[in-house]
Structure formats: C-alpha cells, structure tokens
N, C-alpha and C positions, 0 to 999 in steps of 0.2 A: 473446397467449400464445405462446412461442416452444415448448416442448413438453416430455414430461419428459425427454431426454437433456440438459438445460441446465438443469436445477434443483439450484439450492446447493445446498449439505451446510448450510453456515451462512453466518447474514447478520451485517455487524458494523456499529450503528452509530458514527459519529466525528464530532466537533465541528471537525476537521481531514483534511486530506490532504498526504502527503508532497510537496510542490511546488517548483520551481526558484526562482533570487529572481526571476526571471519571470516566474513565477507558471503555468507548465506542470507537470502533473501527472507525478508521474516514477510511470509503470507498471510499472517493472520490481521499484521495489521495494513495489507492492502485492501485486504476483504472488510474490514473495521471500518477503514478510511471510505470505500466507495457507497458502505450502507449509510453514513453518517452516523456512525455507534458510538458509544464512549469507548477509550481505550482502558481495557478490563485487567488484561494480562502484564505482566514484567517486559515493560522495554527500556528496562535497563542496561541491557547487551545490547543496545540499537547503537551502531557507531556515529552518526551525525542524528541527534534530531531534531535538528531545523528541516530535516526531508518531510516529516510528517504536516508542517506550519504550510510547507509548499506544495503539500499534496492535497491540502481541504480545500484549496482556492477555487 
C-alpha cells in the first residue's frame, strides 16, 4: 500500500500502450493523455497511433 496521497482519481484499462517502434513506453504522452493536455512533443517514433484516439475515451 503506498498510502492515500497517491491514490487515482481514475484507473483506465487498455489493450495497448503508446510505445516507440522499440518498443519503450513513451510516458510523456501517458502523462499528456490523463491531464487532457495537447500533445506538444514528437510522436513521431510512437509505433501505432490509434493507441493515443483509444486512450482520450
């Protein structure tokens, strides 16, 4: 248990992650995604992104 100052607001399941064609997770736009932010940085190394369409839902 890590404690309640570090408990979601919400949890989202996904069948995917925004990933590099490397196959590294690209965090920033998890963090992008869950503020509702515009995406600012190069996801052009993102290997599928229909993941990002299926992550705002």
């Amino acid at each position: 248990m890590v404690g309640p100052i570090a408990c979601p607001d919400e949890i989202r399941f996904s069948d995917a992650l925004p990933k590099t064609h490397s196959g590294k997770i690209m965090r920033w736009v998890l963090r992008a995604t869950a503020a509702g932010a515009e995406m600012t940085g190069d996801i052009s190394t993102l290997e599928d992104q229909s993941v990002i369409d299926r992550l705002r839902v």
